[in-house]
N, CA, C and O of each residue as an XYZ file, in Angstrom:
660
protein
N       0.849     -1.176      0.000
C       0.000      0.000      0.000
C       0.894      1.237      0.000
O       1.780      1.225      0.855
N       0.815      2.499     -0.945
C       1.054      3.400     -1.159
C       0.892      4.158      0.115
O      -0.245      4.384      0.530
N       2.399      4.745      1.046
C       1.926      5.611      1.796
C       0.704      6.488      2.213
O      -0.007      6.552      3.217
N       0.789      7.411      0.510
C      -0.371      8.059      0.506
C      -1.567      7.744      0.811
O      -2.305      8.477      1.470
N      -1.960      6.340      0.251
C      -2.787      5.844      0.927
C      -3.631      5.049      2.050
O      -4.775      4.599      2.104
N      -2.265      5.101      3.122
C      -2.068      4.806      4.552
C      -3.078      5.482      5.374
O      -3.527      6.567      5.001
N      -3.582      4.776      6.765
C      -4.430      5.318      7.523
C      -2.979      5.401      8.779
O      -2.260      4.450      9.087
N      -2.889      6.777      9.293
C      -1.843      7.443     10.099
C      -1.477      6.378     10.886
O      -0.317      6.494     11.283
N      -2.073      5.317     11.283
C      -1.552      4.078     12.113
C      -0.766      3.557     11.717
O       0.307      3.537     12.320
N      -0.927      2.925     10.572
C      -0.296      1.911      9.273
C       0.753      2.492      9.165
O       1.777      1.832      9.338
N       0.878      4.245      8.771
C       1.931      4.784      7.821
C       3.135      4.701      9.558
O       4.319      4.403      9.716
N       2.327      5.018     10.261
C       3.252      5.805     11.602
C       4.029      3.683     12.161
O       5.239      3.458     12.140
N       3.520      3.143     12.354
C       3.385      1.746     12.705
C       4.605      1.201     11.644
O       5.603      0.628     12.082
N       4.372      1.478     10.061
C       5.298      1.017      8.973
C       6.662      2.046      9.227
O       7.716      1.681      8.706
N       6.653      3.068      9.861
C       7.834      3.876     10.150
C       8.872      3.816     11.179
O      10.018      4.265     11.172
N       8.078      3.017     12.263
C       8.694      2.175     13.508
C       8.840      0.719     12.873
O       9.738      0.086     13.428
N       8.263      0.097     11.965
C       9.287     -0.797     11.592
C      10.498     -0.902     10.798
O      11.135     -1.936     10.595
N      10.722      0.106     10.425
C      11.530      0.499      9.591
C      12.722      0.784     10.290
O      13.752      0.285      9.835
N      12.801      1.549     11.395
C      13.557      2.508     12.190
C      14.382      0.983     12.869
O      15.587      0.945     13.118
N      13.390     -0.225     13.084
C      13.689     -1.154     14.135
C      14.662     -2.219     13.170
O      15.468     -2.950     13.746
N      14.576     -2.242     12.201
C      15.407     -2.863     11.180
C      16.451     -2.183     10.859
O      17.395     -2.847     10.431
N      16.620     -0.727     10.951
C      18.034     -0.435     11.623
C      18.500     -0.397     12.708
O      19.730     -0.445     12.710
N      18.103     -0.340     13.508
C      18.835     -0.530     15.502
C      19.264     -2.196     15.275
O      20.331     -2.693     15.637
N      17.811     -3.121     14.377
C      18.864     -4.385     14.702
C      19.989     -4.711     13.918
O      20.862     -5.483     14.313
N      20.006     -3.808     12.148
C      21.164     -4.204     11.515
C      22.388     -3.461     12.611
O      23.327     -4.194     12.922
N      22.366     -2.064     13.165
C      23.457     -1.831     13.936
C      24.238     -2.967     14.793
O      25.426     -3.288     14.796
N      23.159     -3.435     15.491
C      23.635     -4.257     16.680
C      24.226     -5.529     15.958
O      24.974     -6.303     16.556
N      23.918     -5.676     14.865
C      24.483     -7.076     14.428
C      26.203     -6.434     13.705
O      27.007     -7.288     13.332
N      26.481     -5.302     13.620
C      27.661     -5.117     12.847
C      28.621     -5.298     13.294
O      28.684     -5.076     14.503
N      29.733     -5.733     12.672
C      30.804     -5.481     13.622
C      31.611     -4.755     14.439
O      31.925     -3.884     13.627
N      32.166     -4.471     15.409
C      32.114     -3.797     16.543
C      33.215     -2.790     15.219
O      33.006     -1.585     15.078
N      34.023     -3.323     14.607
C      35.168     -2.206     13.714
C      34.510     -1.935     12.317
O      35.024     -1.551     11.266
N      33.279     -2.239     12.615
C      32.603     -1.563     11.115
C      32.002     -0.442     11.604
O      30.876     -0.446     12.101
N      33.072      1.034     11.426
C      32.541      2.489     11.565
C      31.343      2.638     10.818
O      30.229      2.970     11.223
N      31.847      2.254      9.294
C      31.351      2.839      7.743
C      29.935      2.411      8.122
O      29.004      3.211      8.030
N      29.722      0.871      8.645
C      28.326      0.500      8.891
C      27.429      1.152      9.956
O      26.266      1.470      9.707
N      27.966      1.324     11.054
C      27.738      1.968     12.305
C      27.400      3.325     11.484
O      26.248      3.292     11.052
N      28.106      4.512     11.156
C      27.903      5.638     10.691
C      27.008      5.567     10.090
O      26.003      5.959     10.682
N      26.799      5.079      8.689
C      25.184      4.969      7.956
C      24.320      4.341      8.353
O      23.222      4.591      7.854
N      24.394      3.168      9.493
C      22.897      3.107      9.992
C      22.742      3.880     11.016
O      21.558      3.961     11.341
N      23.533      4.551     11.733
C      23.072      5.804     12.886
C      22.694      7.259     11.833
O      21.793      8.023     12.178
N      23.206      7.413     11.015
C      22.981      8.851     10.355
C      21.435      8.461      9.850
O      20.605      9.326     10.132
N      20.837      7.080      9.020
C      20.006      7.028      8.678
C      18.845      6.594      9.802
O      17.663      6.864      9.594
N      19.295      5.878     11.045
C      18.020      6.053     11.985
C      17.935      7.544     12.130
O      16.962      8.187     11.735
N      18.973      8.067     12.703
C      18.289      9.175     13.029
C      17.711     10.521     12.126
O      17.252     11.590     12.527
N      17.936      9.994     10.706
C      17.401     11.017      9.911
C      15.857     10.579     10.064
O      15.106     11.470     10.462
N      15.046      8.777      9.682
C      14.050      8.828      9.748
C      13.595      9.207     11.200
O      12.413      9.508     11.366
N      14.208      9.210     11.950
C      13.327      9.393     13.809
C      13.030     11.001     13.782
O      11.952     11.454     14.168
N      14.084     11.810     13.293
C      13.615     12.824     13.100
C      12.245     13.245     12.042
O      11.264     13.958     12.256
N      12.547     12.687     11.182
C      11.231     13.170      9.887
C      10.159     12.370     10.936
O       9.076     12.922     11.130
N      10.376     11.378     11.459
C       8.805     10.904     12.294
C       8.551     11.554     13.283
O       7.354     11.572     13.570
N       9.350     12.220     14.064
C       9.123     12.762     15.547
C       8.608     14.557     14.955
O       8.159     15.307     15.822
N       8.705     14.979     13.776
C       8.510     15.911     13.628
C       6.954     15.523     13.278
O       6.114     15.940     14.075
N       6.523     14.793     12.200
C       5.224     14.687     11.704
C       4.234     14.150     12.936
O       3.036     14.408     13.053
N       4.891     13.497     13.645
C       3.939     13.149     15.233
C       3.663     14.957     15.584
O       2.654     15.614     15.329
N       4.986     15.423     16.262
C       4.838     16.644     16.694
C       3.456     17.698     16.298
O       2.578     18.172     17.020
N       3.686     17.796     15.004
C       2.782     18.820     14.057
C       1.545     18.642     13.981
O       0.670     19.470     14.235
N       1.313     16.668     13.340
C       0.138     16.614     13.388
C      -0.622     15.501     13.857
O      -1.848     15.394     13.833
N       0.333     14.566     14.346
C      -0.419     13.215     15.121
C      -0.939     13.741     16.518
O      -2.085     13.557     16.926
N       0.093     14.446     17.223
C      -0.048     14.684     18.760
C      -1.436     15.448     18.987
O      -2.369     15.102     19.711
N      -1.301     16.777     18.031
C      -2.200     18.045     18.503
C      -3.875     17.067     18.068
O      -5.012     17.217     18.517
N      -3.354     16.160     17.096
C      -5.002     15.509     16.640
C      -5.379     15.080     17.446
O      -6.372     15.566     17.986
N      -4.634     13.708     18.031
C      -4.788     13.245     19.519
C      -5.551     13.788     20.593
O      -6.573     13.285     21.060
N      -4.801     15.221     21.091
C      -5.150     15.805     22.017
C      -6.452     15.900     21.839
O      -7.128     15.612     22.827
N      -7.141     16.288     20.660
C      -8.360     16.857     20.313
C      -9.041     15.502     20.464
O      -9.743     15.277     21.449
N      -8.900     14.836     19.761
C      -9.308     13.275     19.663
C      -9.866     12.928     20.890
O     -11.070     12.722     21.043
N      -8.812     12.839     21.994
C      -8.884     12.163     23.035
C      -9.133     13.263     24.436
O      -9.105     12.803     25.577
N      -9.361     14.657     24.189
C      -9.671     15.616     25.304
C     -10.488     15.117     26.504
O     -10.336     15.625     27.615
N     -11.371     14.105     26.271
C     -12.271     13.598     27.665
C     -11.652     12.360     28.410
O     -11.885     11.806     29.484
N     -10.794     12.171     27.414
C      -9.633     11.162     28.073
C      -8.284     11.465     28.735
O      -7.509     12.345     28.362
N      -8.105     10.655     29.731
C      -6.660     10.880     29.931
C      -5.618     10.807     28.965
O      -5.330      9.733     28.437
N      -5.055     11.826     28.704
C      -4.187     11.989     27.731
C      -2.760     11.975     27.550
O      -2.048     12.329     26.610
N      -2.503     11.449     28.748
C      -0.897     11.536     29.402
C       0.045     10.518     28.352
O       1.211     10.878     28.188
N      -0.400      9.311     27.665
C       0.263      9.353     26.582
C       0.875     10.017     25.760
O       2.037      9.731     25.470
N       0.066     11.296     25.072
C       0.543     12.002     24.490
C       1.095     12.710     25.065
O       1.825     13.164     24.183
N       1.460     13.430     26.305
C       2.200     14.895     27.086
C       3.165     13.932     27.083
O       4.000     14.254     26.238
N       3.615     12.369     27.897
C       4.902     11.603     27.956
C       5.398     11.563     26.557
O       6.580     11.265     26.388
N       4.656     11.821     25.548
C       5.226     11.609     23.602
C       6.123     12.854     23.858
O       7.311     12.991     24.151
N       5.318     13.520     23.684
C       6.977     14.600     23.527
C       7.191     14.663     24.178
O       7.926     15.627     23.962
N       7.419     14.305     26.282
C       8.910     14.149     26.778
C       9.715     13.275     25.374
O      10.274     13.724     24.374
N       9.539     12.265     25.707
C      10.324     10.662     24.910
C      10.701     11.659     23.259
O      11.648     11.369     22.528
N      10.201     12.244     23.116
C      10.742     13.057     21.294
C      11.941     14.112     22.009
O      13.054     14.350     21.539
N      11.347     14.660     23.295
C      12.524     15.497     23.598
C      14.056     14.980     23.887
O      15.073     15.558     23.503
N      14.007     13.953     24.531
C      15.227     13.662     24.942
C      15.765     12.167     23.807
O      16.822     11.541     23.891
N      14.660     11.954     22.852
C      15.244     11.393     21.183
C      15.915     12.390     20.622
O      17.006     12.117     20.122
N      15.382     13.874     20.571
C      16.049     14.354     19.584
C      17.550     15.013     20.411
O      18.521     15.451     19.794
N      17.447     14.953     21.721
C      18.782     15.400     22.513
C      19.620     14.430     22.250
O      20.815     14.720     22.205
N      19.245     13.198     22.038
C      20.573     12.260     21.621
C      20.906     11.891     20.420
O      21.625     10.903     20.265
N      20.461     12.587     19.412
C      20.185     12.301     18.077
C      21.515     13.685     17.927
O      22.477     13.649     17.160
N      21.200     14.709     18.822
C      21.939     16.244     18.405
C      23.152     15.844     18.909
O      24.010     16.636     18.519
N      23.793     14.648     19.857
C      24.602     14.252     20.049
C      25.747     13.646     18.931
O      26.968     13.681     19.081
N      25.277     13.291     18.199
C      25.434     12.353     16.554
C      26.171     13.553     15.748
O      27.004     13.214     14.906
N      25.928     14.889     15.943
C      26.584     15.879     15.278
C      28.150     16.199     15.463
O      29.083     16.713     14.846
N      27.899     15.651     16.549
C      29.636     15.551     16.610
C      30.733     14.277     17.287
O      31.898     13.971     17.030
N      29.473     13.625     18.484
C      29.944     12.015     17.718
C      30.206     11.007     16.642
O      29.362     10.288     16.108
N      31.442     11.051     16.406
C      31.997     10.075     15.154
C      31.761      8.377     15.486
O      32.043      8.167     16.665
N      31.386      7.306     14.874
C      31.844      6.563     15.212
C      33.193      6.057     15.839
O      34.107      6.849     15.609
N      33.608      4.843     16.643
C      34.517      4.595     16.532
C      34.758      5.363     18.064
O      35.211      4.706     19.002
N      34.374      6.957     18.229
C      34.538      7.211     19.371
C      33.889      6.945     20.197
O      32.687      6.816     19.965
N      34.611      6.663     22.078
C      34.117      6.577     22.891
C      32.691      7.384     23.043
O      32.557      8.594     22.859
N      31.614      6.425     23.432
C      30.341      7.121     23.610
C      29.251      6.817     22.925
O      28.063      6.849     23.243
N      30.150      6.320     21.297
C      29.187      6.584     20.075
C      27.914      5.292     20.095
O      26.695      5.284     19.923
N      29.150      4.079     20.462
C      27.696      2.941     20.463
C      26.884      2.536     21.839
O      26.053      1.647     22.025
N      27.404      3.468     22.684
C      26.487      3.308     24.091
C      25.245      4.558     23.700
O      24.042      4.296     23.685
N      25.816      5.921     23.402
C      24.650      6.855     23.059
C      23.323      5.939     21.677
O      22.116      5.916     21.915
N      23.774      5.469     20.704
C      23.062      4.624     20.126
C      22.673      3.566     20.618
O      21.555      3.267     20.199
N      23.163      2.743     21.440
C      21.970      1.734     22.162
C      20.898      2.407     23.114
O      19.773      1.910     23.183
N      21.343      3.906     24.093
C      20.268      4.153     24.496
C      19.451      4.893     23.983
O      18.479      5.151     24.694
N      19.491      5.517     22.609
C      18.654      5.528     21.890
C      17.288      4.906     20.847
O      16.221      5.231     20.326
N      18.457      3.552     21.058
C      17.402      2.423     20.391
C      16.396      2.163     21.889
O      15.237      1.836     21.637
N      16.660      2.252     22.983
C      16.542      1.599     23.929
C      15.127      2.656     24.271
O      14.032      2.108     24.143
N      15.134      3.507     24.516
C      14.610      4.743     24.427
C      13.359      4.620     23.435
O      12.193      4.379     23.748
N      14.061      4.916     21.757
C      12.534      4.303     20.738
C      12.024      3.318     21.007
O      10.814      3.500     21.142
N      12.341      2.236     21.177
C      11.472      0.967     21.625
C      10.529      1.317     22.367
O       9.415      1.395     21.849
N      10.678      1.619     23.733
C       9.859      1.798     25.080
C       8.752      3.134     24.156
O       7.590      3.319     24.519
N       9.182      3.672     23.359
C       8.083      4.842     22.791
C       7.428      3.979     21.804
O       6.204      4.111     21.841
N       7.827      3.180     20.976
C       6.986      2.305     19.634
C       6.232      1.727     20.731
O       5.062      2.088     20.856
N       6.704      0.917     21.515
C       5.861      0.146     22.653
C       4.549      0.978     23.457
O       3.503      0.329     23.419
N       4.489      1.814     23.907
C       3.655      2.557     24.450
C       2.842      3.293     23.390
O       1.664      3.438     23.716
N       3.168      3.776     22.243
C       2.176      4.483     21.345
C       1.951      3.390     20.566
O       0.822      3.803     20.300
N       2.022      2.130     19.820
C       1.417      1.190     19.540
C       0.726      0.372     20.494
O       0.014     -0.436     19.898
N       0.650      0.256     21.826
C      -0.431     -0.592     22.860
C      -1.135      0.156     23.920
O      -1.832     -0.395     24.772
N      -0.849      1.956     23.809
C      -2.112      2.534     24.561
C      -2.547      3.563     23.568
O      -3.716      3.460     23.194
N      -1.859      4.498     23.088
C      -2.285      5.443     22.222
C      -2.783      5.080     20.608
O      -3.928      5.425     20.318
N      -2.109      4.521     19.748
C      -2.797      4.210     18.553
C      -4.410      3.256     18.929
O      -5.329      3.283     18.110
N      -4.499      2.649     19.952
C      -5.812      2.060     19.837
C      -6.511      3.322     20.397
O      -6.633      4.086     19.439
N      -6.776      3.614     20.971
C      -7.584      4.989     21.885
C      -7.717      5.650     20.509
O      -8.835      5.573     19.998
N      -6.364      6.548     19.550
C      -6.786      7.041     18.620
C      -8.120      5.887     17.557
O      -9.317      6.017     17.299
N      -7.641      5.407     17.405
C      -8.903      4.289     16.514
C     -10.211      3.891     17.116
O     -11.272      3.771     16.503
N      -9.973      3.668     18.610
C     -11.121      3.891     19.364
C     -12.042      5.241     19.732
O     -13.113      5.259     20.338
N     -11.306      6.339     19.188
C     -11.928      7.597     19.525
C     -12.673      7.987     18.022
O     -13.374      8.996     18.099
N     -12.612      7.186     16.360
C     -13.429      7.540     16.035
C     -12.823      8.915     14.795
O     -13.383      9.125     13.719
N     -11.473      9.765     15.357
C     -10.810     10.252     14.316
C     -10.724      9.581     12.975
O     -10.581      8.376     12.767
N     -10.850     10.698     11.964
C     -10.585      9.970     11.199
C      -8.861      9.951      9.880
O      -8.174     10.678      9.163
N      -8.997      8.734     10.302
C      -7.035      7.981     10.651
C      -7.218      8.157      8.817
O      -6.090      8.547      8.517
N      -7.564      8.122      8.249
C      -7.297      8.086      6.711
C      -7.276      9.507      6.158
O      -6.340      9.644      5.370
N      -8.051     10.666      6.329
C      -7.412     11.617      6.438
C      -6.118     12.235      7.312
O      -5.248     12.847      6.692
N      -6.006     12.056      8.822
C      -4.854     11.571      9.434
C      -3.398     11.574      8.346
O      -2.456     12.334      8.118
N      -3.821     10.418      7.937
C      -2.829      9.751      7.531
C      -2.214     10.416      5.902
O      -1.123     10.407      5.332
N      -3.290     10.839      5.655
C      -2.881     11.533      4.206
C      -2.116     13.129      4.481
O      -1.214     13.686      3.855
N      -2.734     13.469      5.430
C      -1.948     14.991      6.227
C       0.003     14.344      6.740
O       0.948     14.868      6.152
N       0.204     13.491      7.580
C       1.270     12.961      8.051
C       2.031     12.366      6.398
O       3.190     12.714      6.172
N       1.390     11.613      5.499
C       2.312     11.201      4.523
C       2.736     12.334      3.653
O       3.784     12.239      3.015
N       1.923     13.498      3.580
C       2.037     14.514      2.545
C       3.747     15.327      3.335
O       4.858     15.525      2.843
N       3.186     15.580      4.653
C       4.390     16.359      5.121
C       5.341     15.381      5.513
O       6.342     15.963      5.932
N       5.497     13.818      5.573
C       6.742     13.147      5.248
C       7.295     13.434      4.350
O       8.511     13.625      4.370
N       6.549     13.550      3.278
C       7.183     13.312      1.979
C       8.009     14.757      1.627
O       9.056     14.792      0.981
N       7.226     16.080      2.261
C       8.208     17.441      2.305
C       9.447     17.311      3.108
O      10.566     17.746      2.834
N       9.041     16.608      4.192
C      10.658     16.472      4.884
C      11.889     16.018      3.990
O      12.919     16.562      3.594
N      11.195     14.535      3.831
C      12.411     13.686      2.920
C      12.723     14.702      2.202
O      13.538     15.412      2.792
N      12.401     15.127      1.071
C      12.622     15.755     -0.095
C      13.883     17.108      0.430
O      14.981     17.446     -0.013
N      13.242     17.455      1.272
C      14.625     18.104      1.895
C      15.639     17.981      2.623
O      16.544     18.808      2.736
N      15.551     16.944      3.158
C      16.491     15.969      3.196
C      17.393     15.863      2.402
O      18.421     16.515      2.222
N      16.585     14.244      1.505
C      17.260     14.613      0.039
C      17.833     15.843     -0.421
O      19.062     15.894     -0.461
N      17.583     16.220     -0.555
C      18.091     18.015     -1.375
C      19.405     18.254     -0.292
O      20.580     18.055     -0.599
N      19.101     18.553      0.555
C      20.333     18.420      1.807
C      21.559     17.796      1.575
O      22.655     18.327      1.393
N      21.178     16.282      1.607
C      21.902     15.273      0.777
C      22.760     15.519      0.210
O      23.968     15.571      0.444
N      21.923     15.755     -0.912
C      22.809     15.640     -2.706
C      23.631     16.898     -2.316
O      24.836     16.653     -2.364
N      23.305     18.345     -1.893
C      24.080     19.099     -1.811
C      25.650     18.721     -1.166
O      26.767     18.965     -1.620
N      25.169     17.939      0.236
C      26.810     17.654      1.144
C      27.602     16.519      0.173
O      28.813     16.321      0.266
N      26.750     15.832     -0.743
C      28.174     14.563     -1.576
C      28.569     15.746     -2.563
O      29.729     15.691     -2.971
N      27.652     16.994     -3.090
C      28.401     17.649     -4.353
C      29.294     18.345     -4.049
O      30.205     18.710     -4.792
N      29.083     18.718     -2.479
C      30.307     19.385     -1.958
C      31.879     18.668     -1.929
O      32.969     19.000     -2.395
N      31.635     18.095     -1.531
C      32.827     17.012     -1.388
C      33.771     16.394     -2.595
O      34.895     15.926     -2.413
N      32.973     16.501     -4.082
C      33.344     16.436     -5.240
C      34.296     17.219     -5.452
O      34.801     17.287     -6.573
């Protein structure tokens, strides 16, 4: 199924599996494979960012609305858990592999997303589906502004390899 045509569960749910198939290729690399270590930490944390932003913008505030007669403390603990993801993610800017720090700050980062995929896939995504929002528009708002992130990203990208040419 075409992102676009994802209901915000599916798309958000298919984005934590994604993220989790890199924490486990990391952990399987070899302890002197930088090159591997470096591109699967640069690329978790590029997608954790493009996801923790599209939660931010427009999963959370829907939520809130969604779920206002409910306890909502799922979502207020979401962005703690995004705050102190993206504090160890800003760590990565000048942790190199290879250096002291680099694969303990990345395990407690994986360690960290888990306990958040875990809690917003078994209390919050059902409540959202149980509250009746509707997750297919949801979901077309969250894939549209994925797809602006990447793209600048990308663009980002291509600029830092043309530099280097």
């Amino acid at each position: 199924m075409s992102t676009a045509n994802q209901d915000a569960i599916a798309l958000l749910t298919e984005d934590h599996r994604s993220v989790d198939k890199l924490f486990d290729a990391f952990e399987r690399a070899a302890a002197d494979d930088l090159d591997a270590k470096g591109t699967l930490a640069q690329r978790a944390c590029e997608k954790l960012t493009v996801h923790t932003i599209i939660e931010e913008e427009i999963l959370y505030p829907a939520a809130h609305d969604a779920l206002r007669d409910r306890d909502v403390i799922d979502v207020d603990e979401a962005y703690v858990e995004h705050f102190l993801v993206k504090t160890l993610i800003a760590r990565f800017d000048t942790l190199k592999p290879g250096q002291r720090g680099f694969d303990a700050t990345f395990k407690v980062l994986t360690e960290m997303v888990r306990h958040h995929v875990e809690e917003e896939e078994t209390s919050l995504f059902p409540e959202l589906r149980d509250s009746g929002v509707d997750l297919a528009a949801l979901g077309r708002k969250l894939a549209a502004k994925k797809t602006q992130l990447e793209e600048k990203l990308e663009a980002a990208g291509s600029r830092m390899v043309g530099d280097k040419t």
